[in-house]
N, CA and C atoms as an extended XYZ file, in Angstrom:
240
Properties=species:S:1:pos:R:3:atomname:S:1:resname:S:1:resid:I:1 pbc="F F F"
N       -27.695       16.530        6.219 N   UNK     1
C       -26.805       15.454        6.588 CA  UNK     1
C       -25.399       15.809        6.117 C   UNK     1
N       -24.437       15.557        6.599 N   UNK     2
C       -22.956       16.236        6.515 CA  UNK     2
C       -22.280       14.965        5.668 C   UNK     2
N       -21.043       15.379        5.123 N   UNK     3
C       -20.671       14.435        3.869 CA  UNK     3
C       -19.359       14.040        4.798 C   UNK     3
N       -19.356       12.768        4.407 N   UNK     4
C       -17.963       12.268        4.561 CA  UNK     4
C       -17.233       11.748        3.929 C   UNK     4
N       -16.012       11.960        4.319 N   UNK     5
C       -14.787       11.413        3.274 CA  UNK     5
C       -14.291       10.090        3.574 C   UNK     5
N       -14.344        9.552        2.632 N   UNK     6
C       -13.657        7.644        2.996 CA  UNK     6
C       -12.415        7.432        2.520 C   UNK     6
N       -11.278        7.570        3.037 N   UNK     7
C       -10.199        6.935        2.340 CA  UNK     7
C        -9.710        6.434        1.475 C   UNK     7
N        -8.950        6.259        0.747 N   UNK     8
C        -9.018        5.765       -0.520 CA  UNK     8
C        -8.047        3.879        0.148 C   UNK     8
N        -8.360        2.856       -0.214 N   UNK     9
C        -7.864        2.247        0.175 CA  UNK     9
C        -6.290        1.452       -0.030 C   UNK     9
N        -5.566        1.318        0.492 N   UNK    10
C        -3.730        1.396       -0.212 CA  UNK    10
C        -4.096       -0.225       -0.902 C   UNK    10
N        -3.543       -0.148       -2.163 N   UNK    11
C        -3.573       -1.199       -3.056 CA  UNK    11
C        -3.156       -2.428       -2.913 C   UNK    11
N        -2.144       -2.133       -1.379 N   UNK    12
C        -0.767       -3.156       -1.447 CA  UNK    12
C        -1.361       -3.855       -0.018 C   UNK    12
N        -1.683       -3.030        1.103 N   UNK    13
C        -2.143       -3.521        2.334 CA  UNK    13
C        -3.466       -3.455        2.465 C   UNK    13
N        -4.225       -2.828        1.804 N   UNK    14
C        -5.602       -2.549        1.854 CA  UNK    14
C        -6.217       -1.248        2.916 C   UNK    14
N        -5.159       -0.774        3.610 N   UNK    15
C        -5.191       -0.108        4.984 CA  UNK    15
C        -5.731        1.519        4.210 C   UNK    15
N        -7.048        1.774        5.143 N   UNK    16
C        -7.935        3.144        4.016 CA  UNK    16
C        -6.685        4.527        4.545 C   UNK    16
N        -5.510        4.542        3.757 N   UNK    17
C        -4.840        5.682        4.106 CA  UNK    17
C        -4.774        6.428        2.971 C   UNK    17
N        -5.536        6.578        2.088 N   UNK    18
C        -5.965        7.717        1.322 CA  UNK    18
C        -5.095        8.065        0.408 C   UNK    18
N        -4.084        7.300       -0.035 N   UNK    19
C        -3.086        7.406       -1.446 CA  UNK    19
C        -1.983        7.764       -1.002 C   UNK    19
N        -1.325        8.193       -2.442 N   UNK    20
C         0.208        8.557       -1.771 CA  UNK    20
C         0.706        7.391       -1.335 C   UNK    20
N         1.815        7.723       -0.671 N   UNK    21
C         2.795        6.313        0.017 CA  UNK    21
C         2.070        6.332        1.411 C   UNK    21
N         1.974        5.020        1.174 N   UNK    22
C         1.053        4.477        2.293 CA  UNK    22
C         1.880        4.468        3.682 C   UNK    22
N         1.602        5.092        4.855 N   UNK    23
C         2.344        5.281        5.903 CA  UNK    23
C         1.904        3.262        6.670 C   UNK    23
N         1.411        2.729        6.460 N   UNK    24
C         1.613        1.175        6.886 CA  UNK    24
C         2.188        0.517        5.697 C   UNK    24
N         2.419        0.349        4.880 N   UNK    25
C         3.156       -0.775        4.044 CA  UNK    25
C         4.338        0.107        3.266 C   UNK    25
N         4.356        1.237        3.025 N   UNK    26
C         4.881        2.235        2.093 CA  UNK    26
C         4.950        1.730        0.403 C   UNK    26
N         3.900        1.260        0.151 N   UNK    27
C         3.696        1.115       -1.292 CA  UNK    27
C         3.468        3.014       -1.851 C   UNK    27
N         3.705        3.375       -2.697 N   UNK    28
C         3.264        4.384       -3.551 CA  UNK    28
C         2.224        3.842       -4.528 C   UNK    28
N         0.961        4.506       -4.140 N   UNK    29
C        -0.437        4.364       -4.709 CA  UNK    29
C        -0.184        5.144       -6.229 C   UNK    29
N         0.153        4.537       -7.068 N   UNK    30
C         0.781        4.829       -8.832 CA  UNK    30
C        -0.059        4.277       -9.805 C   UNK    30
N        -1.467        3.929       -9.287 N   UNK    31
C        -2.834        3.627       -9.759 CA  UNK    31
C        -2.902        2.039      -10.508 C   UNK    31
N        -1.504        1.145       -9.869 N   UNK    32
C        -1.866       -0.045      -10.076 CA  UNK    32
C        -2.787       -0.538       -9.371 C   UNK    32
N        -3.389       -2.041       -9.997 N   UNK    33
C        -4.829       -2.704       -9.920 CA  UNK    33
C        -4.592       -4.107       -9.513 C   UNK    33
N        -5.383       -5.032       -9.393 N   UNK    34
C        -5.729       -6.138       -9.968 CA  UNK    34
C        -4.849       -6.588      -11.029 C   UNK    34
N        -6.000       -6.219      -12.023 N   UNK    35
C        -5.600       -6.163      -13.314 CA  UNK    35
C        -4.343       -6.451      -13.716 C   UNK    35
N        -3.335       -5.682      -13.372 N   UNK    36
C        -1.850       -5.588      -14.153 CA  UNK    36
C        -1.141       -5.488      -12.502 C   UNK    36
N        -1.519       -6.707      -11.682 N   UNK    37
C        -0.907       -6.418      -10.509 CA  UNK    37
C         1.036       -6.941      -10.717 C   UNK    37
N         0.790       -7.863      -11.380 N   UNK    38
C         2.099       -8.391      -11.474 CA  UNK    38
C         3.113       -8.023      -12.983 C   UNK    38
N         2.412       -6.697      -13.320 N   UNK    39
C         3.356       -5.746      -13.952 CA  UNK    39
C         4.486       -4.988      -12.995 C   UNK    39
N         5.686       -4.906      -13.097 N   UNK    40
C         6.712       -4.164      -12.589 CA  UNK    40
C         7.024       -2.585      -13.151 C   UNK    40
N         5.692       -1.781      -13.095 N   UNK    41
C         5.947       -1.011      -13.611 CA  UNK    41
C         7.169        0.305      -13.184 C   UNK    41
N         8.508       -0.182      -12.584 N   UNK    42
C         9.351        0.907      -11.998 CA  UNK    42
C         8.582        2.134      -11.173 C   UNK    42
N         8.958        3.793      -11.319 N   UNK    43
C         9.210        4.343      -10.904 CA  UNK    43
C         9.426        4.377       -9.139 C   UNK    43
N         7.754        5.280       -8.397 N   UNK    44
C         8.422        5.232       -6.767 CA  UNK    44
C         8.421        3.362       -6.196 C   UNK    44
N         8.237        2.684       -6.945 N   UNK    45
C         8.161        1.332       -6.522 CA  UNK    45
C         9.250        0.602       -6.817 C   UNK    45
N        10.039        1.393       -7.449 N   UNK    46
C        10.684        0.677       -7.963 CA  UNK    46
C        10.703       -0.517       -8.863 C   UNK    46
N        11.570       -1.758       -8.319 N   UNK    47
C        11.571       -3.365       -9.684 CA  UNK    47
C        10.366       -3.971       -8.453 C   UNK    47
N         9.538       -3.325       -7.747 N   UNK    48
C         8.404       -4.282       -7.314 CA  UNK    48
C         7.004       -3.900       -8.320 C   UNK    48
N         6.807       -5.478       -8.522 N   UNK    49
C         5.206       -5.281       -8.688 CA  UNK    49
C         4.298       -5.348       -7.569 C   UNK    49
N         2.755       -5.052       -7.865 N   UNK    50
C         2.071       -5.174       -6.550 CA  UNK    50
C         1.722       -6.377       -5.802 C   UNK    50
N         2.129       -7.359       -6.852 N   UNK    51
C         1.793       -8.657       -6.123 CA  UNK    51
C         2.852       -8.703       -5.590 C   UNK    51
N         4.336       -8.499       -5.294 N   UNK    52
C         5.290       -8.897       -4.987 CA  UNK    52
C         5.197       -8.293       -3.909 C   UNK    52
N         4.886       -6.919       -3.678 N   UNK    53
C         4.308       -6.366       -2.409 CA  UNK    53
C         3.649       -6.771       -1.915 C   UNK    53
N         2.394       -6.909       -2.013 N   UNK    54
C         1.498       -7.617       -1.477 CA  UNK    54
C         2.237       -8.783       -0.291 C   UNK    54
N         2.842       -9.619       -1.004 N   UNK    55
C         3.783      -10.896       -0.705 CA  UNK    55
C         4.558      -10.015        0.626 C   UNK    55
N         5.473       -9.464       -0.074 N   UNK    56
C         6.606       -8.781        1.297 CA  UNK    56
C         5.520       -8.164        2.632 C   UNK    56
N         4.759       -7.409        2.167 N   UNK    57
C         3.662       -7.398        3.517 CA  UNK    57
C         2.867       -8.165        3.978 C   UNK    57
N         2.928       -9.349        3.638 N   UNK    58
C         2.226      -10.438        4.200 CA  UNK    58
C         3.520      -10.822        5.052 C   UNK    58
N         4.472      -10.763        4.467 N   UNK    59
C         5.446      -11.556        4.969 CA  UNK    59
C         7.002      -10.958        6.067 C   UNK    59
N         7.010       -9.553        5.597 N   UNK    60
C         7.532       -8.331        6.702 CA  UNK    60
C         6.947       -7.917        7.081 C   UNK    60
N         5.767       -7.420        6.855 N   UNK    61
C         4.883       -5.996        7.673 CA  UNK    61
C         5.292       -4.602        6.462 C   UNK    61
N         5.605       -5.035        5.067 N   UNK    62
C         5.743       -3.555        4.601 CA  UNK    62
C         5.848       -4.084        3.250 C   UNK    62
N         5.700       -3.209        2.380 N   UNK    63
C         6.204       -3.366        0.685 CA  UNK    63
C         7.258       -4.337        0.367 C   UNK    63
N         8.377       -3.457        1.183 N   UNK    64
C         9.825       -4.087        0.848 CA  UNK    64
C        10.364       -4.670        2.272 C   UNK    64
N        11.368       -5.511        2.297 N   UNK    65
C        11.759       -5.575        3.463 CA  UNK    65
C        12.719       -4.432        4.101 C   UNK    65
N        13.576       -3.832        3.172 N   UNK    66
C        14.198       -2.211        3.760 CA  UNK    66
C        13.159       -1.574        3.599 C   UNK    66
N        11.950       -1.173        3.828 N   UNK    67
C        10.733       -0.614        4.563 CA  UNK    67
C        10.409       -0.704        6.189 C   UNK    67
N        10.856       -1.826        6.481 N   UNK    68
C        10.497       -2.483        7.717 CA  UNK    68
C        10.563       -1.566        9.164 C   UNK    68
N        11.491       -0.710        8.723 N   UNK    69
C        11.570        0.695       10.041 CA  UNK    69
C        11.023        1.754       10.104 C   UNK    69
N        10.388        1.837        8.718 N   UNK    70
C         9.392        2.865        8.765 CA  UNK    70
C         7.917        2.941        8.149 C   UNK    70
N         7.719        1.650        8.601 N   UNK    71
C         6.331        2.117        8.457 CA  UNK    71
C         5.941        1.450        9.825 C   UNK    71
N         4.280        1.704       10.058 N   UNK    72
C         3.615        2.004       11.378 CA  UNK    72
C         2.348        0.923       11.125 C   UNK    72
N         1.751        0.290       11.814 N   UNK    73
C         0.454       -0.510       12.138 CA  UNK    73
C        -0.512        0.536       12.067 C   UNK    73
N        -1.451       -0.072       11.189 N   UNK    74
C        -2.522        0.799       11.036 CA  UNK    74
C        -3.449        1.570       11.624 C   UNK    74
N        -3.787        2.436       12.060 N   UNK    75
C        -5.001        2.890       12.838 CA  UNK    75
C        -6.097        2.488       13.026 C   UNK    75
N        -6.856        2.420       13.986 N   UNK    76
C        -8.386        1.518       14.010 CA  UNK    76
C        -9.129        1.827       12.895 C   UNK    76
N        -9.010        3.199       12.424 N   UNK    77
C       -10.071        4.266       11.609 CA  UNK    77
C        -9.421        3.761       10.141 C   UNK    77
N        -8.544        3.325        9.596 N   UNK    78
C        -7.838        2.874        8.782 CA  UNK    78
C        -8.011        1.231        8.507 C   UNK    78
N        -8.209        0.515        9.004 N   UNK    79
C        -7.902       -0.937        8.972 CA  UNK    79
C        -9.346       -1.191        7.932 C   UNK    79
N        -9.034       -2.181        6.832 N   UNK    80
C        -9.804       -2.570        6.060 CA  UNK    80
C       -11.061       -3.511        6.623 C   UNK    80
């Protein structure tokens, strides 16, 4: 039986694009959780926490709202 690989799922949109900056929300997967979602821990995220993301992609379609032009709707094979 052949192995397959599952995506890792983006923290911020849930969309299985496998880490890294998520090409649908552009969160950078920086191994926040749950847990410490509404820590602001800086670097590629900058002053967002993940709940605050979370929020802006519920509410733009992306992390941030200057995100909004580049990121893309998820793929069928992708969608949570």
């Amino acid at each position: 039986m052949g192995e397959y690989w599952v995506p890792v799922g983006c923290p911020c949109c849930a969309s299985r694009t496998g880490g890294g900056t998520c090409p649908v929300c552009f969160w950078t997967d920086d191994g926040q959780s749950d847990v410490d979602a509404d820590v602001v821990r800086g670097g590629a995220n900058g002053d967002l926490s993940l709940t605050h993301a979370r929020l802006n992609f519920a509410v733009y379609g992306a992390s941030h709202p200057r995100y909004q032009d580049m990121v893309r709707a998820a793929r069928p094979d992708e969608r949570p």
